[in-house]
C-alpha positions in Angstrom: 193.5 111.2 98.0 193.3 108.2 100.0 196.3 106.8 98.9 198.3 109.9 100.2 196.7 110.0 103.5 198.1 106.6 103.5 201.1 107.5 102.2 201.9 110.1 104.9 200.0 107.9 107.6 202.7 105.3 107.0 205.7 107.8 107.0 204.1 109.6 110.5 204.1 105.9 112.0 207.8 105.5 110.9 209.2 108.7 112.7 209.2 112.1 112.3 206.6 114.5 110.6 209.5 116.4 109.4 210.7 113.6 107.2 207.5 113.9 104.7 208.1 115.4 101.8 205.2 116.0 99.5 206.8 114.9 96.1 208.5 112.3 97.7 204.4 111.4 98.6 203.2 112.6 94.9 206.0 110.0 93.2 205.2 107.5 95.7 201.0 106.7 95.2 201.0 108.6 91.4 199.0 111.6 92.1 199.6 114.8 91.0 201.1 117.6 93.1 199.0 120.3 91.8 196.0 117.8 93.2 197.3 116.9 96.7 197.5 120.9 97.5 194.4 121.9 95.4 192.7 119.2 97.9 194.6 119.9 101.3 195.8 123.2 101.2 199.2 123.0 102.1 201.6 120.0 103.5 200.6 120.8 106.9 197.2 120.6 105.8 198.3 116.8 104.1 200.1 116.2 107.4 196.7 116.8 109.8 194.4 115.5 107.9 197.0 112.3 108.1 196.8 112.5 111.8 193.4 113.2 112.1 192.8 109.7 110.3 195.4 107.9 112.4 193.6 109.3 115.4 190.1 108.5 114.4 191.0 105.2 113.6 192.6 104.3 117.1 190.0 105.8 118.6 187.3 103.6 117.6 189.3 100.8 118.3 189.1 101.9 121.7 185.4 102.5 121.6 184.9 99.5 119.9 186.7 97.8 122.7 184.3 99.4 125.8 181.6 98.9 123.6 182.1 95.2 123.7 182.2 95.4 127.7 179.1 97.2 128.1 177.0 94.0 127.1 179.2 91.7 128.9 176.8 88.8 129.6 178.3 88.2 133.1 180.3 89.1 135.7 183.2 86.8 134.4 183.0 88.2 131.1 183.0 92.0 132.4 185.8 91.2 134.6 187.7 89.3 131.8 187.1 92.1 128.9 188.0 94.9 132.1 191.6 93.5 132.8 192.5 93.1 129.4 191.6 96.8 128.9 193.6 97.8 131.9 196.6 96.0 131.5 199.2 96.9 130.0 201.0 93.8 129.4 197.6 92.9 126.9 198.1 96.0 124.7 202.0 95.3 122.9 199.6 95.3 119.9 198.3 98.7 120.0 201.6 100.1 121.7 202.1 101.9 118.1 199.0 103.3 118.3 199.3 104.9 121.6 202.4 106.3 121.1 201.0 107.9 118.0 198.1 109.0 119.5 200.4 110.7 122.2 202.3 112.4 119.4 199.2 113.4 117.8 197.4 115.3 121.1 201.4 117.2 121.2 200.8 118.2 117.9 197.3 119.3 118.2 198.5 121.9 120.6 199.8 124.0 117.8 197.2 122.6 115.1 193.5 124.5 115.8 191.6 122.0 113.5 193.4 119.2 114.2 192.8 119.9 118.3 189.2 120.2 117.4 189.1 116.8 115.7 191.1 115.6 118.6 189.2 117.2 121.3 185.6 115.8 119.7 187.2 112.4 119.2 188.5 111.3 122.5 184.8 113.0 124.3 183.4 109.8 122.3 185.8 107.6 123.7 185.6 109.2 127.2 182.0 108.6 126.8 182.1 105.0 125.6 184.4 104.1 128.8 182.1 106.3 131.5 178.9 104.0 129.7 181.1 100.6 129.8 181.7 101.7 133.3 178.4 102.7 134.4 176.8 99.4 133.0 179.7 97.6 135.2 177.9 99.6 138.5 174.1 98.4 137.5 175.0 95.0 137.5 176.1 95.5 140.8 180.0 94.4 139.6 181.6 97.8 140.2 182.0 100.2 143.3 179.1 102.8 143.3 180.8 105.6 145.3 182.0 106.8 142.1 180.8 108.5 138.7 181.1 106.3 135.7 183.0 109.9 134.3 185.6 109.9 137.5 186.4 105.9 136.8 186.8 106.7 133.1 188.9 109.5 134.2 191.3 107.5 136.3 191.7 104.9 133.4 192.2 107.3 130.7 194.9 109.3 132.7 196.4 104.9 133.2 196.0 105.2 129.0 198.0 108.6 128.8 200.8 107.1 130.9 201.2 104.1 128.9 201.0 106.3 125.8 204.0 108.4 127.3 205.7 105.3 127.8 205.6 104.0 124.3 205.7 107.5 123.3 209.6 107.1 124.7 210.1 103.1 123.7 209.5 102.3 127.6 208.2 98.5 128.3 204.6 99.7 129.9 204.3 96.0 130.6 206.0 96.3 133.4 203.8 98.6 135.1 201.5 96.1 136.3 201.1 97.3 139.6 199.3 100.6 138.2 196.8 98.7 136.7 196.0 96.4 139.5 195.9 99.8 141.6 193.1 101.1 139.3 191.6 97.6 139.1 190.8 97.7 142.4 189.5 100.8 142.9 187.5 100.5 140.2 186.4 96.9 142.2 185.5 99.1 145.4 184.8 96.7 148.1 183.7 93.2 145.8 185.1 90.4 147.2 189.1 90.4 146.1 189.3 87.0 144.8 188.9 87.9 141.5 192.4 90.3 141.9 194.9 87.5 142.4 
């Protein structure tokens, strides 16, 4: 079943989930149409599941990516690995992935599993962020007037605006200046050379 997850993972990155069409899908990867709703219940089941992997998978990207900051070796390194996580100009890469992640939270709203699977999944990468965060403050080379969870908070809600942005084909590289904003609040009062 793989190969129609894929299937429909490829059509949901291409536009609209009202475009998939299971024995389009069925003719497409060879497997039977009887076996794609034996397995997933129904299209909409095909069509969550397909989010639920597109989801997953951005999502450890992401925690894969604050996991790699939270044993920064130095200062340098933490501060190198922080800006290229907060700016937006760094992430034209992953711009699909936000905008589909976006789509996918919208379509969780109506989807009870799938906003479970959601819900679950982004309290792991809330979690990696607060830890990345909170190893940033025992070093000494973040502000410590704040939780590790309200920092996180501030960057995901940066995250959610660059998703909206791609969401709506925006250029979120040219919101530099929000980034810089949450940089240095993030910084606190450590010298500001390390800004310009």
């Amino acid at each position: 079943m793989k190969a129609v997850l894929d299937a429909v993972a490829e059509r949901l990155l291409d536009g609209d989930e009202l475009r998939i069409r299971i024995p389009e899908i069925c003719q497409a990867t060879g497997v039977n149409y009887g076996s794609v709703y034996h397995h997933f219940g129904s299209r909409e089941g095909v069509i969550d599941a397909a989010y639920e992997a597109l989801f997953c998978t951005h999502a450890e990207q992401e925690i894969a990516r604050w996991e790699i900051l939270s044993s920064a070796a130095s200062r340098e390194s933490f501060d190198a690995g922080l800006r290229e996580l907060l700016d937006p100009a760094n992430h034209d890469a992953t711009r699909v992935g936000r905008a589909m992640t976006t789509r996918i939270v919208a379509a969780a709203e109506t989807r009870p599993a799938l906003r479970g699977v959601v819900v679950s999944t982004q309290t792991r990468v809330s979690d990696a962020c607060a830890r990345a965060l909170a190893y940033g403050q025992r070093q000494g080379w973040l502000r410590a007037d704040a939780t590790p969870e309200a920092m996180a908070g501030l960057v995901e809600a940066v995250a959610v605006r660059y998703g909206a942005q791609d969401l709506v084909g925006e250029d979120a590289s040219g919101q530099a200046d929000v980034a810089l904003l949450v940089w240095r609040f993030l910084l606190g009062a450590r010298d500001r050379d390390v800004l310009n």
